[in-house]
ROVO-706361 format. One line per field, with one value per residue (C-alpha): residue number from 1; residue in one letter; x, y, z. Coordinates in nm, 2 decimals, padded with zeros to 4 digits. Layout:
BEGIN
lofi c(NUM ...)
rodren c(A ...)
X c(X ...)
Y c(Y ...)
Z c(Z ...)
% end
This chain:
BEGIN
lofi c(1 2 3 4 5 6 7 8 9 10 11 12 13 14 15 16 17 18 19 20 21 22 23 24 25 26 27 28 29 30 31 32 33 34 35 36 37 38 39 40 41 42 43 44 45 46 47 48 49 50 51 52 53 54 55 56 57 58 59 60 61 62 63 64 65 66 67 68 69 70 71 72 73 74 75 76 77 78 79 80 81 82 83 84 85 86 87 88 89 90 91 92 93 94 95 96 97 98 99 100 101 102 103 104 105 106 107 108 109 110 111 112 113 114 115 116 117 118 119 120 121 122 123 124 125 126 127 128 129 130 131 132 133 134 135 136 137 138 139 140 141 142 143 144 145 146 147 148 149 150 151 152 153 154 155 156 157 158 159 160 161 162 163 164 165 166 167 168 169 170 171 172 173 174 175 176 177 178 179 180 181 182 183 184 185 186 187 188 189 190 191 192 193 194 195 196 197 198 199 200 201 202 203 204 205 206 207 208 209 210 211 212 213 214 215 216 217 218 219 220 221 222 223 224 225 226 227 228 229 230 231 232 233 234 235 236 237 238 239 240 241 242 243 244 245 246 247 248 249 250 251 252 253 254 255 256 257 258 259 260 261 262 263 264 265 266 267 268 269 270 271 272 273 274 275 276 277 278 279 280 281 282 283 284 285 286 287 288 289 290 291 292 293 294 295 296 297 298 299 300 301 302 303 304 305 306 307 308 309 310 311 312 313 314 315 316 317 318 319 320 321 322 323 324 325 326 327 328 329 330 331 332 333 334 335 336 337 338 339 340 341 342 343 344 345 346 347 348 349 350 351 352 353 354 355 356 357 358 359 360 361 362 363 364 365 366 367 368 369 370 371 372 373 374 375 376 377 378 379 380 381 382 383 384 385 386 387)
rodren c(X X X X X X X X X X X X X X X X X X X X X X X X X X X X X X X X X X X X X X X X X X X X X X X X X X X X X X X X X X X X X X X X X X X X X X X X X X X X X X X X X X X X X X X X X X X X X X X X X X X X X X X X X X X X X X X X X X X X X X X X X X X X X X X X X X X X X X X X X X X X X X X X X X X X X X X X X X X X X X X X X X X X X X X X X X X X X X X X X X X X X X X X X X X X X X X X X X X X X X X X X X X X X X X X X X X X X X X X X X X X X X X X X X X X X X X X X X X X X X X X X X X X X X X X X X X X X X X X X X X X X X X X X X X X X X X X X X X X X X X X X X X X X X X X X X X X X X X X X X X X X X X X X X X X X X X X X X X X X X X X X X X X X X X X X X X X X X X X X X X X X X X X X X X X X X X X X X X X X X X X X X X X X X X X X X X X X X X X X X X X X X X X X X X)
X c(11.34 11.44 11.69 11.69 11.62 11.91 11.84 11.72 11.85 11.64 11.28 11.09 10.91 10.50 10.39 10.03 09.84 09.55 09.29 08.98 08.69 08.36 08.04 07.88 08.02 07.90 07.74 08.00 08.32 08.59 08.90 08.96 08.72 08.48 08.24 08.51 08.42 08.61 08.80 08.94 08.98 09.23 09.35 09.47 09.64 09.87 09.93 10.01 10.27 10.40 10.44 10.61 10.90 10.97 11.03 11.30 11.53 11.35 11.59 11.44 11.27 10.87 10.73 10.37 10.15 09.85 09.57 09.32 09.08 08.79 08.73 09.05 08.79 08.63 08.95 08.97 09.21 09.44 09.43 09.54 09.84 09.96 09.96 10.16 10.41 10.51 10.55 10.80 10.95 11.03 11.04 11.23 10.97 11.07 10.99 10.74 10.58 10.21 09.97 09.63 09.33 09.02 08.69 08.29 08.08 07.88 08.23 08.28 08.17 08.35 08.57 08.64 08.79 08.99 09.14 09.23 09.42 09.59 09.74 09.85 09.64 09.69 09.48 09.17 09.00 08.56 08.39 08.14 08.03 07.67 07.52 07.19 07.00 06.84 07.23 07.34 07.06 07.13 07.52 07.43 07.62 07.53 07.47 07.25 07.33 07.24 07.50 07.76 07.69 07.79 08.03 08.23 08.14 08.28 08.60 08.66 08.60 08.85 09.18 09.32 09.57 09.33 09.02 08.92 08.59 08.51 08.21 08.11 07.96 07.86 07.59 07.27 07.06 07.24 07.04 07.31 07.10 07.14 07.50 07.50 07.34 07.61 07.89 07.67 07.68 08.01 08.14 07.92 08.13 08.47 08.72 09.07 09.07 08.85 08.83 08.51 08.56 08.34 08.19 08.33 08.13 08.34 08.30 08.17 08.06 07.65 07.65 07.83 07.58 07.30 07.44 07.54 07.13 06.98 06.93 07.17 07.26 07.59 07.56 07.65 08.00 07.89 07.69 08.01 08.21 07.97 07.99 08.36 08.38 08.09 08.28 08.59 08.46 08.21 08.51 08.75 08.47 08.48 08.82 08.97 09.23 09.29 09.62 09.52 09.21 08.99 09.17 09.10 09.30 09.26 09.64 09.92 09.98 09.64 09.72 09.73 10.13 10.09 09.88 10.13 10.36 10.17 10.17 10.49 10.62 10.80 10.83 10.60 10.55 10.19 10.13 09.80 09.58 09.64 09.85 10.07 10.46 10.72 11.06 11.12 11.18 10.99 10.60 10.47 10.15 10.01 09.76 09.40 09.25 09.29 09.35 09.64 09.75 09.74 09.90 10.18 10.23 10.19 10.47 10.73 10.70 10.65 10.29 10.41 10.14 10.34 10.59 10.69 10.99 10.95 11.21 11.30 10.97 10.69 10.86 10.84 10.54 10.42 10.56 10.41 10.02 10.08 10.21 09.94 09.68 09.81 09.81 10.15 10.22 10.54 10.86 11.05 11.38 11.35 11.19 11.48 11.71 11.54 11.37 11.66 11.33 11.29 10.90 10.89 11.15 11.02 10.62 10.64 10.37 10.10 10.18 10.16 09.78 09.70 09.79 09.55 09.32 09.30 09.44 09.78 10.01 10.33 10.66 11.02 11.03 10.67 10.42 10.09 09.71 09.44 09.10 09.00 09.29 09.27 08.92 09.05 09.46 09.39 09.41 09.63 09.97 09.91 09.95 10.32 10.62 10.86 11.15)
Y c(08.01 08.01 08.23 08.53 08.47 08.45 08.71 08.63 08.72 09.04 09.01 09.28 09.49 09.52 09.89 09.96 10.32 10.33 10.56 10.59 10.70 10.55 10.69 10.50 10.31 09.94 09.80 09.49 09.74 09.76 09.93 10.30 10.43 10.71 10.88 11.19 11.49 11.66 11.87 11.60 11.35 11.66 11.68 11.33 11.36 11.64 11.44 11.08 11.32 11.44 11.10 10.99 11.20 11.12 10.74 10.84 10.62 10.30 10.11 09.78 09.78 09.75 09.55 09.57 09.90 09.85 10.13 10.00 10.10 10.23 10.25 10.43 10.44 10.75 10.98 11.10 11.00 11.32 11.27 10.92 10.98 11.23 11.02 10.74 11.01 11.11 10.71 10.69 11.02 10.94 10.60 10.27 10.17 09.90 10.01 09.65 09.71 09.57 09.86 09.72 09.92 09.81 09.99 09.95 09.82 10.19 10.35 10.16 10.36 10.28 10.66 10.53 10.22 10.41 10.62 10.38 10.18 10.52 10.49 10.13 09.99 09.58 09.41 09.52 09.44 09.50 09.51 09.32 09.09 08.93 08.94 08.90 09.28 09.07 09.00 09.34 09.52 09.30 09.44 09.80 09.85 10.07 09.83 09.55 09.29 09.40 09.64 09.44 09.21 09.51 09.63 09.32 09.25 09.58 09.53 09.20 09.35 09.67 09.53 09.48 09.19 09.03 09.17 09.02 09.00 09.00 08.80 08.72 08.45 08.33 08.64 08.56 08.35 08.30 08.05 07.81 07.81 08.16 08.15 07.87 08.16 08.35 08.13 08.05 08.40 08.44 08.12 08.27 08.61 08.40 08.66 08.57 08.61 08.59 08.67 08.48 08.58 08.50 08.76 08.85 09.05 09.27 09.47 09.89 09.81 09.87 09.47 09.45 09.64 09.47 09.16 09.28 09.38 09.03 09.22 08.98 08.64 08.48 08.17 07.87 07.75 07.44 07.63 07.84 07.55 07.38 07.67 07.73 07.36 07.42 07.76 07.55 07.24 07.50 07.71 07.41 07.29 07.57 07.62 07.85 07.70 07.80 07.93 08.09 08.04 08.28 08.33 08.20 08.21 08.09 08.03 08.14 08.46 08.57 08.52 08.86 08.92 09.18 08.94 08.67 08.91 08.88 08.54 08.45 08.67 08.94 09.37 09.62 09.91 10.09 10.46 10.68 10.62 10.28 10.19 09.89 09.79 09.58 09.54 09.15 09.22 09.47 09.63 09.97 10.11 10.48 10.64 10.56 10.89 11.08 11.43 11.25 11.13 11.48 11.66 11.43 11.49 11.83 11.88 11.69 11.38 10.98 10.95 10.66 10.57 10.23 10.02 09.63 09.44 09.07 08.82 08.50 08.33 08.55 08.56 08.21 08.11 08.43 08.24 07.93 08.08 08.27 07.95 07.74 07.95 07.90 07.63 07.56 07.59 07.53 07.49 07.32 07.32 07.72 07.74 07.56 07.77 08.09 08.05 07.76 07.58 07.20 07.19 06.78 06.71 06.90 06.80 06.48 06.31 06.64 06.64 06.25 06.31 06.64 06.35 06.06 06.35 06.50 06.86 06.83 06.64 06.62 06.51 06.57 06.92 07.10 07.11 07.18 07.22 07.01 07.17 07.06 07.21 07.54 07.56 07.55 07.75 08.01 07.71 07.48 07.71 07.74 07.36 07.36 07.38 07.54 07.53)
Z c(11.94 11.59 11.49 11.32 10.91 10.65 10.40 10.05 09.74 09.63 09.53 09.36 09.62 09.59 09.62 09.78 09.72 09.96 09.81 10.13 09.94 09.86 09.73 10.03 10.32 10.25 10.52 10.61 10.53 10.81 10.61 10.63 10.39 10.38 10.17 10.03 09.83 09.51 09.73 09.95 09.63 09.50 09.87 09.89 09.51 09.67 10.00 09.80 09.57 09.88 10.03 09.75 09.82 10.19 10.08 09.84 10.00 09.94 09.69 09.66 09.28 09.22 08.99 09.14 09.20 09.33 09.34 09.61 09.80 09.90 09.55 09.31 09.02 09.21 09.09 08.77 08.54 08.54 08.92 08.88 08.64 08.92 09.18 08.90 08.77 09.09 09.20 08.90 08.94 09.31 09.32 09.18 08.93 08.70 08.34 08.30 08.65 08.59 08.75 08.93 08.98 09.19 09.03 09.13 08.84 08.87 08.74 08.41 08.09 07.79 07.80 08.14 08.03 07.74 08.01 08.25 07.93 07.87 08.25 08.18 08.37 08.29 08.58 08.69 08.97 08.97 09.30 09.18 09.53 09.36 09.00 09.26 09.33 09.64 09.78 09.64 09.86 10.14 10.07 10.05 09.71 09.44 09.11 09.01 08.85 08.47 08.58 08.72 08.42 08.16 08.35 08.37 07.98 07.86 08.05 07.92 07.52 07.69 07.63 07.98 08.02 08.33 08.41 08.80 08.97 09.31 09.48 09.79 10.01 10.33 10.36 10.65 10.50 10.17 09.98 09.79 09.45 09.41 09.51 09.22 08.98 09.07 08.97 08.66 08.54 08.61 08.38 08.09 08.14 08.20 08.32 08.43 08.75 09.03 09.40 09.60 09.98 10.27 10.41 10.78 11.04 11.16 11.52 11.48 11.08 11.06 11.06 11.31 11.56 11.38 11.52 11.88 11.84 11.75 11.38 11.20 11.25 11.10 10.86 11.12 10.99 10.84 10.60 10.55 10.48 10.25 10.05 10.04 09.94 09.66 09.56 09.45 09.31 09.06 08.95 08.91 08.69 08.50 08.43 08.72 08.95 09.26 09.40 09.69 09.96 09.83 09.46 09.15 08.81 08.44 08.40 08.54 08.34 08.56 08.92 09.11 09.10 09.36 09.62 09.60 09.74 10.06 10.10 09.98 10.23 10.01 10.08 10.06 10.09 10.15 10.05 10.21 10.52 10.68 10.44 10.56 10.47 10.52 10.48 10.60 10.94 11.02 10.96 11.03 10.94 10.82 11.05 10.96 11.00 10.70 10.94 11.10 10.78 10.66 10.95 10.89 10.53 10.57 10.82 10.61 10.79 10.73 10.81 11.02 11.33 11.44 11.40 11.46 11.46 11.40 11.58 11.45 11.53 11.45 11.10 11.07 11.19 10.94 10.66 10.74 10.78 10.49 10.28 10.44 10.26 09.88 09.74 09.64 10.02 10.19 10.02 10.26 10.22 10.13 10.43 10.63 10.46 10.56 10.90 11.02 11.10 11.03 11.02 10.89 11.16 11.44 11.34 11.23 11.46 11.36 11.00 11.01 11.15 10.94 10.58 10.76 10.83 10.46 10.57 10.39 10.15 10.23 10.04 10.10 09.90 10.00 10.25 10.08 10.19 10.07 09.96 10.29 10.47 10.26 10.47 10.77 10.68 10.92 11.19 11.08 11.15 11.50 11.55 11.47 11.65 11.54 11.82)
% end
């Protein structure tokens, strides 16, 4: 078993606000959302304030705060900057923290966009999913493409420093031409950043039970993998590089500062519902259901539902899936140093067969995934020894 991890010197923490409401419940949608009225939108402002408080303790700086959802853009704005001016009230804020905000294309009006520049918003993040009304029907969401079209538009002309949108693929019977359409419209729009996941049937959503019913069947995964490879070869054309499996940037400057986090390993911590953290050795989670969330907050207490620790080797072989799916991967002797793991020495026959095979490249410093191997990360971390 590898031993227990060396600390690092001290990153900047990532903070997470969960905010569970949607105007609808999309079809394919397995996080803890649910359609909310105005009273339990002003509900949750008062609990998230009150959470704020009983993590007073926290002293490891943010210089990420992410509103995400469900869908943030549902609050107002003066409910917003209540939930933000208690975070820097309570919390250690760093004065240049960049703030994120996920919105649906339905919520963007230009007074909108004027407000959520007031709040400092700098990266914002549009549920976009298809410029398509067929695959936006199929998707149960609540804007068509003109929409989605506009709404991305006015945010790029709105003055944010990256303005993301998110699309997805993979959908039953996803015909590749339109999903070329799609990445056609979104190179005439040219934001900084985008997000194209895969969709993923998850177990107790609607498509789930439409495909324990026969209703729905999955695109087979060699459809799935010709278009994950057709996804990257279009936006490399067109001038975004990718950095992470499903994650797409202009430049540098655009990548989503508070994702890397994730993948590189780094604290967090997670505010509201189901809200996630960790500390580098340990993870705990917020209860899902926002009445237990509630009855938590309300009594003066961490809405806290579990809690991990991680030995030596579930942190390590965490670091390596998570560097497996970026594409700067592995840094190896960082690695060493942190985990007291020698991946090239103890996997040098595998990582031998994952270069002849076109998964990896490897060199004395990193350990990095090809585009091939970025198809398959999820896998490839599982083959290594690491003791």
């Amino acid at each position: 078993m590898p031993p227990a991890p060396k600390p690092e010197p001290a990153r900047c923490a990532g903070l997470y606000v969960h905010i569970p409401f949607c105007s609808a419940v999309c079809p394919y949608c397995d996080f803890a959302v649910q359609v909310g009225s105005a009273v339990q939108r002003a509900a949750l402002v008062s609990l998230l304030c009150a959470e704020t408080v009983l993590w007073d303790a926290w002293e490891r700086p943010f210089d990420t705060l992410y509103l995400g959802g469900g869908t943030p853009s549902l609050l107002e704005p003066d409910q917003l900057d209540r939930v933000l001016a208690a975070i820097r009230g309570g919390l250690p804020i760093r004065s240049d923290a960049r703030i994120f905000l996920e919105a649906n294309p339905e919520d963007v009006t230009p007074r909108r966009i004027g407000e959520w520049r007031s709040l400092e918003v700098s990266f914002l993040s549009l549920g976009v999913q298809s410029f398509d009304d067929g695959e936006l029907r199929t998707l149960g969401r609540r804007h068509d493409g003109r929409k989605a079209r506009g709404a991305v538009e006015a945010c790029l002309e709105g003055g944010f420093d990256t303005v993301s949108v998110d699309l997805m693929f993979g959908l039953p019977d996803q015909d590749l031409a339109v999903w070329s359409r799609n990445l056609d419209t979104l190179a005439a729009l040219g934001p900084g950043h985008v997000s194209c996941y895969q969709l993923t049937i998850h177990e107790g959503t609607t498509f789930g039970r439409r495909r324990a019913s026969g209703r729905l069947v999955e695109m087979p995964e060699s459809g799935q993998a010709d278009f994950f490879a057709h996804t990257h070869e279009r936006l490399a054309d067109s001038g975004w590089e990718a950095y992470e499996v499903s994650n797409f940037a202009r430049a540098p400057r655009h990548r989503s500062r508070h994702n890397l986090k994730y993948w590189r390993h780094v604290p967090y911590l997670g505010l509201g519902p189901s809200a996630h953290s960790f500390d580098g050795a340990r993870r705990w989670w917020n209860h899902r259901a926002l009445g237990d969330y509630a009855d938590c907050i309300d009594r003066g207490e961490r809405a806290v539902a579990d809690t991990e620790s991680l030995d030596g080797e579930a942190l390590a072989l965490e670091a390596l899936m998570l560097g497996l799916r970026t594409v700067e991967g592995i840094d190896l002797p960082r690695y060493r140093l942190r985990y007291g793991v020698d991946l090239p020495g103890l996997n040098r026959r595998l990582i031998a067969a994952l270069v002849e095979d076109g998964l990896v490249h490897c060199d004395a410093e990193t350990l990095r995934p090809t585009l091939r191997g970025l198809a398959v990360a999820d896998g490839l971390a599982a083959r290594f020894r690491l003791a």
